[in-house]
BALUMTI-937897 format. One record per atom (N, C-alpha, C): residue in one letter; x, y, z. Coordinates in steps of 0.02 Angstrom, whole numbers, plus 50000, padded with zeros to 5 digits. Each point is the difference from the previous one (the first is absolute). Example, Ala and Ser with C-alpha at 12.3 -4.5 7.8 and 13.67 -1.06 7.14 Angstrom:
2
A506604971650390A499555005950000A500455006050000S499825005349964S500425005950003S499615005550037
***
This chain:
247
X519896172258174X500405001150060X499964993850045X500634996750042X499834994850018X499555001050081X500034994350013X499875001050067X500175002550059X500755000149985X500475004450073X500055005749951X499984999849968X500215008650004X499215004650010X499464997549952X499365003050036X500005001150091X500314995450013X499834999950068X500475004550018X500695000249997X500575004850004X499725006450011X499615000549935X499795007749987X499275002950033X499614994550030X499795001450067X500255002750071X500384994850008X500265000550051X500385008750017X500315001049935X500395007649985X499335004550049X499444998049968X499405005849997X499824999750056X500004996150060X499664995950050X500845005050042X500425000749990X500515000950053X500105008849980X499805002849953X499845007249987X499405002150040X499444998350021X499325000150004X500285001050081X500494992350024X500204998850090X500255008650001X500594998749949X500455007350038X499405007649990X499684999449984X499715005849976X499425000550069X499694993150034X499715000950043X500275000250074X500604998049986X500565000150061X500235008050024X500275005049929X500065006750018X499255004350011X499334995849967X499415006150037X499674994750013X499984996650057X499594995549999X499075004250004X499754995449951X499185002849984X499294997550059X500434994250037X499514997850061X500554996950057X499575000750057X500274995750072X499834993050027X500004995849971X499554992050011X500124996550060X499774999750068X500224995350026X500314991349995X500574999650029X500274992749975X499344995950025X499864999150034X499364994150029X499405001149961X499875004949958X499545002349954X500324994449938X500565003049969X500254995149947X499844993749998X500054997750083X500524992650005X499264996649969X499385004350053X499274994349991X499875001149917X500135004349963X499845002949935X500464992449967X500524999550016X500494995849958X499764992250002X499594998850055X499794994750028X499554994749969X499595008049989X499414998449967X500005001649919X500295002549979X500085002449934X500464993949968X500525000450050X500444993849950X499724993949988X499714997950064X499894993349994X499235000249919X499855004949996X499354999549952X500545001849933X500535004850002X500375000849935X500434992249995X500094996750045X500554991549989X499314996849962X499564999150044X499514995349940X499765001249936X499725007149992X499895000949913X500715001049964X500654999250012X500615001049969X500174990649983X499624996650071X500154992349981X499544998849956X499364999950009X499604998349929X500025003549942X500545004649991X499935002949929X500684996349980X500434999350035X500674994249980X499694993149974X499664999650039X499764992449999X499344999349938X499895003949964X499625000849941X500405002249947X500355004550016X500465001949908X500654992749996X500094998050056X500624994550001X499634992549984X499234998250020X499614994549969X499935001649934X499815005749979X500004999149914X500654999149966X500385004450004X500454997549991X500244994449988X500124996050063X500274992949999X499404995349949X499195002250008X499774995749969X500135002349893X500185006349990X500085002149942X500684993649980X500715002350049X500594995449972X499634990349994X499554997150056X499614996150006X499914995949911X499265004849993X499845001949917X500354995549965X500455005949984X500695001349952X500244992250002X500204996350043X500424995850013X499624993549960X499515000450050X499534996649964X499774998949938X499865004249983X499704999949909X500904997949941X500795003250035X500184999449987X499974988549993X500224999050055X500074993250019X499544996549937X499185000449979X499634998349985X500184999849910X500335007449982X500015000649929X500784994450001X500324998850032X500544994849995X499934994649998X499494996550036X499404994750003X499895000249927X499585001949976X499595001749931X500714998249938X500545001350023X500634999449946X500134993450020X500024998750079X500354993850002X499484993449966X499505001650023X499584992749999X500084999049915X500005005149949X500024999649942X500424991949972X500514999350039X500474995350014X499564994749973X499534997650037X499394993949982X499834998949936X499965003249964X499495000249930X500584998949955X499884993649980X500544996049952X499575000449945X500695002549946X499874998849939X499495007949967X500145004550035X499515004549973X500495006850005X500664999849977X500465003849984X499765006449998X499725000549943X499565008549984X499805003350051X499384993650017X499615004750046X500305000750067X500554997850043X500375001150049X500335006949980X500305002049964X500195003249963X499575009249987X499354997750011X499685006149965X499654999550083X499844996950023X499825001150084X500505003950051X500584998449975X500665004450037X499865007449970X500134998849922X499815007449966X499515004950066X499504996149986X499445004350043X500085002950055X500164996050061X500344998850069X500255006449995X500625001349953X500575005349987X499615006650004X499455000749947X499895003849980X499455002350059X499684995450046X499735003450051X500635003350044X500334998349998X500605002650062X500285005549991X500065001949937X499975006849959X499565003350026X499394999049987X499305004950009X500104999250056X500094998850066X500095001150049X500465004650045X500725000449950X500545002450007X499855007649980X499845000949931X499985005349943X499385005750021X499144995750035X499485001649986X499625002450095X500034992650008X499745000450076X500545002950034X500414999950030X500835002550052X499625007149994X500235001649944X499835009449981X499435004050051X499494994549979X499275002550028X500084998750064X500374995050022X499904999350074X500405003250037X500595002749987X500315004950014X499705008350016X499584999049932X499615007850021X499405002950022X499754989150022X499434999650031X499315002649961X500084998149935X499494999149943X499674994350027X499305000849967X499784994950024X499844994649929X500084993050005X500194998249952X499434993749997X499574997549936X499614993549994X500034995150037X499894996850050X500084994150033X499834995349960X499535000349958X499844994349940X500494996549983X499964994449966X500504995349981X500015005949912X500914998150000X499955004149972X500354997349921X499835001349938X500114997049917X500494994450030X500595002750000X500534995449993X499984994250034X499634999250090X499784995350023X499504991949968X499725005649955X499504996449958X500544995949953X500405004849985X500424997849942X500074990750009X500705000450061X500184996850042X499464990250025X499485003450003X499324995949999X499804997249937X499855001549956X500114999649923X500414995349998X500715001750004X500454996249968X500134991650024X499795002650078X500094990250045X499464997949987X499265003349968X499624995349979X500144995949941X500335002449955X500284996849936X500424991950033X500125000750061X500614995950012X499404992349997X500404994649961X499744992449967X500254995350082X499484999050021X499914993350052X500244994749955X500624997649987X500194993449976X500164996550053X500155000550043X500204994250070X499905002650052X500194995850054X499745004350064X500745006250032X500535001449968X500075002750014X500025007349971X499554998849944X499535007549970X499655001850058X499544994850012X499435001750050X500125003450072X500504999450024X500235001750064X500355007649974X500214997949948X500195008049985X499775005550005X499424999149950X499505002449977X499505003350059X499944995650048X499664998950063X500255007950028X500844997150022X500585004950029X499725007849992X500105001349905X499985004549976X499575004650009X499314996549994X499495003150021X500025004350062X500154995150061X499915002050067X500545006850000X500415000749975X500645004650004X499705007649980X499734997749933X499555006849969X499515002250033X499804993950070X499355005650028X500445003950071X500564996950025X500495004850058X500275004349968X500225000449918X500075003950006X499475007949987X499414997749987X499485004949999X499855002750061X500334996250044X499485003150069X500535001750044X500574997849970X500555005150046X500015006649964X500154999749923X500005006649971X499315005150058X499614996549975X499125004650022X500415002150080X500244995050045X500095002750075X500665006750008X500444997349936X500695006550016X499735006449969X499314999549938X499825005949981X499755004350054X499364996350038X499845001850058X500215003350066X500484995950017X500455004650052X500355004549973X500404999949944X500165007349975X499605005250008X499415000950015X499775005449993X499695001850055X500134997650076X500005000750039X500525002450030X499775005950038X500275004550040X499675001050078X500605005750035X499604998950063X499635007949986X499175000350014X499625004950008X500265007750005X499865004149961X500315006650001X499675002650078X499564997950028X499895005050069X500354995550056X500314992850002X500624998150010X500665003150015X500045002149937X500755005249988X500075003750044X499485005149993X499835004550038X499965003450054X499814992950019X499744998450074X500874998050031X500384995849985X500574999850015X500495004049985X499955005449962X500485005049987X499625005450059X499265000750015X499995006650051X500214998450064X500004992149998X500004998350094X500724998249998X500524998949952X500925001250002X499915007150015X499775006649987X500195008249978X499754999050093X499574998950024X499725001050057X500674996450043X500064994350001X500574999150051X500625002649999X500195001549940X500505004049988X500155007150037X499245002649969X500075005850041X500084999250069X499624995350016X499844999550095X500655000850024X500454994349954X500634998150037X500345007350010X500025006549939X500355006350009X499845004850061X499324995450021X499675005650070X500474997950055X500364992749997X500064996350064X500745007350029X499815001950055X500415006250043X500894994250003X500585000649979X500384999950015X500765005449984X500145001150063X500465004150031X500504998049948X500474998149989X500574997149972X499945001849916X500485003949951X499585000949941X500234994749970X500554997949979X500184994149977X499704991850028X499744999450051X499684994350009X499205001149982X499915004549981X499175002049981X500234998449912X500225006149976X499944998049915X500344992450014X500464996450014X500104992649986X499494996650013X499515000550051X499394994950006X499255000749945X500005008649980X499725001049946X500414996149930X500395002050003X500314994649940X499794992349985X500094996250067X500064994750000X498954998949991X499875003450020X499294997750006X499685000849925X500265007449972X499855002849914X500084994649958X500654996050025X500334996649948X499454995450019X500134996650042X499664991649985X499094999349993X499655006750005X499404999549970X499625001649956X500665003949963X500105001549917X499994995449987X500644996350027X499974992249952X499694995849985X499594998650045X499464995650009X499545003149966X499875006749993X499495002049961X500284997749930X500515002849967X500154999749938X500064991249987X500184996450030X499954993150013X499374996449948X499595003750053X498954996949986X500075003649923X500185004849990X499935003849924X500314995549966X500664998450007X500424997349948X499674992949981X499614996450055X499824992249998X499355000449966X499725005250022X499365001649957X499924998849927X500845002949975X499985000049922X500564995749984X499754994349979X500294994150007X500634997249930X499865004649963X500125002149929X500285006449992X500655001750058X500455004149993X500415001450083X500335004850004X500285001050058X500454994850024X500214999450056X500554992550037X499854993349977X499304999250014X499784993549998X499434997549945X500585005849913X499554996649945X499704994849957X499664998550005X499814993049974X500255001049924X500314996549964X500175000549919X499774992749960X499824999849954X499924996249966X500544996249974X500764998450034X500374995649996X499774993749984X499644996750035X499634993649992X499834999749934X499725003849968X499614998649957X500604999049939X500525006749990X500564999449955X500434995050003X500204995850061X500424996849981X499404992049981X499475002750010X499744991949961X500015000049938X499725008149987X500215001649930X500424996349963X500815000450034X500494999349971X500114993949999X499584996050043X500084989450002X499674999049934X499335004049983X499694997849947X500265001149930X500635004350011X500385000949929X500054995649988
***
C-alpha cells in the first residue's frame, strides 16, 4: 500500500473517531489546558520525529553512497585493464570475473538485503577469484606496473565498500523507536479531537488536516526506514546496467 493511501485510510479512521466524539463527546478539556499540553508535548514530539528523519534518511543516503561507490570502483577495475599490453587472455578472463561478481551481487546479495538476511561480510570466493587472476598479470614495462598497482588498489574499495553497503543494509531504526513515535502521533491526534470547537465542519477539516500530515510523516520515517522498497526504493539498477557494459 503506498504511502498516501495508508495515510488516506488513517485519516478516514481519525475523522470517524472526530464525528463519533463530536455527537457524545467522552470528556470536557479546557482550551488553556490543551494549549500548555500542546506546548509542551509538541515541542518534545518535533524533536524525536527530527532525529528519527534524520537517522532512517542518513542511512539511506549513506546505503545509495555505498552503491555508487563500489559501483565507480568495479569500472575502475575494467577501465585500468586498458594498461596491460599484450596479455589479451588475461584482460579477458579478469572482465569474465568482474561480470560474474556483478551477478552474485545482483542474483545473491540484492535478495538478502532486501529481506534483511544477514549475509558474510568476509571477502567473498569470487573476490578471491578476481585477485587470483591480476596476480597472473606479467610486469613487462612500466605500464604493467602502474596497472597492476591500479588494480590492486580497486579490489581493496571495492571490499570495503561492499563490507560498508552490507552493513548499513541492515540497519534499521530501533523497534522501541517505532513505537515510541507511533504512540506519541495516536496521542496528539487524539489531543487534537479533544480541542472544543463549535463549528462542525471547521472541526472535522482541522482534524483532517492534522490526521493527514502526521500520518505522513509517520509513514514517511517507515517508508525511509526500508530503503529497499516503498517510494524511495533503492534497486540494483547500477549494478545491471554495468552488467550490460561488460557484455
Amino acid at each position: 500500500m503506498s504511502v498516501y493511501r495508508k495515510t488516506l485510510v488513517v485519516v478516514i479512521l481519525i475523522l470517524v473517531l472526530n464525528y463519533l466524539l463530536t455527537l457524545h463527546p467522552a470528556a470536557t478539556i479546557q482550551l488553556g489546558l490543551l494549549e500548555v499540553f500542546f506546548n509542551i508535548f509538541g515541542v518534545l514530539y518535533a524533536i524525536i520525529i527530527g532525529f528519527a528523519i534524520y537517522v532512517v534518511l542518513d542511512n539511506y543516503n549513506h546505503i545509495k553512497s555505498y552503491i555508487d561507490c563500489e559501483i565507480n570502483e568495479l569500472q575502475d577495475l575494467r577501465d585500468y585493464l586498458i594498461y596491460v599490453d599484450e596479455q589479451e587472455d588475461l584482460r579477458k578472463e579478469i572482465k569474465a570475473k568482474i561480470k560474474k561478481y556483478v551477478e552474485f551481487v545482483i542474483h545473491e546479495e540484492w535478495p538478502a538485503m532486501e529481506s534483511y538476511k544477514k549475509i558474510d561480510m568476509d571477502t567473498p570466493p569470487i573476490i578471491y577469484e578476481i585477485m587470483v587472476a591480476i596476480n597472473k598479470i606479467k610486469v613487462n614495462n612500466p605500464s604493467d606496473q602502474v596497472a597492476l598497482e591500479k588494480l590492486i588498489g580497486s579490489v581493496a574499495g571495492i571490499t570495503t565498500y561492499r563490507t560498508n553497503r552490507l552493513s548499513a543494509s541492515l540497519e534499521r531504526l530501533p523497534m522501541l523507536m517505532r513505537h515510541l513515535i507511533a504512540i506519541l502521533s495516536a496521542f496528539i491526534v487524539l489531543s487534537f479531537t479533544l480541542i472544543p470547537i463549535e463549528n462542525f465542519w471547521v472541526n472535522m477539516g482541522l482534524n483532517a488536516i492534522s490526521g493527514f500530515g502526521i500520518s505522513l510523516i509517520y509513514f514517511i520515517i517507515e517508508d525511509l526506514d526500508y530503503p529497499f522498497g516503498g517510494v524511495w526504493s533503492i534497486k540494483p539498477e547500477a549494478f545491471e546496467e554495468l552488467m550490460k557494459k561488460l557484455d
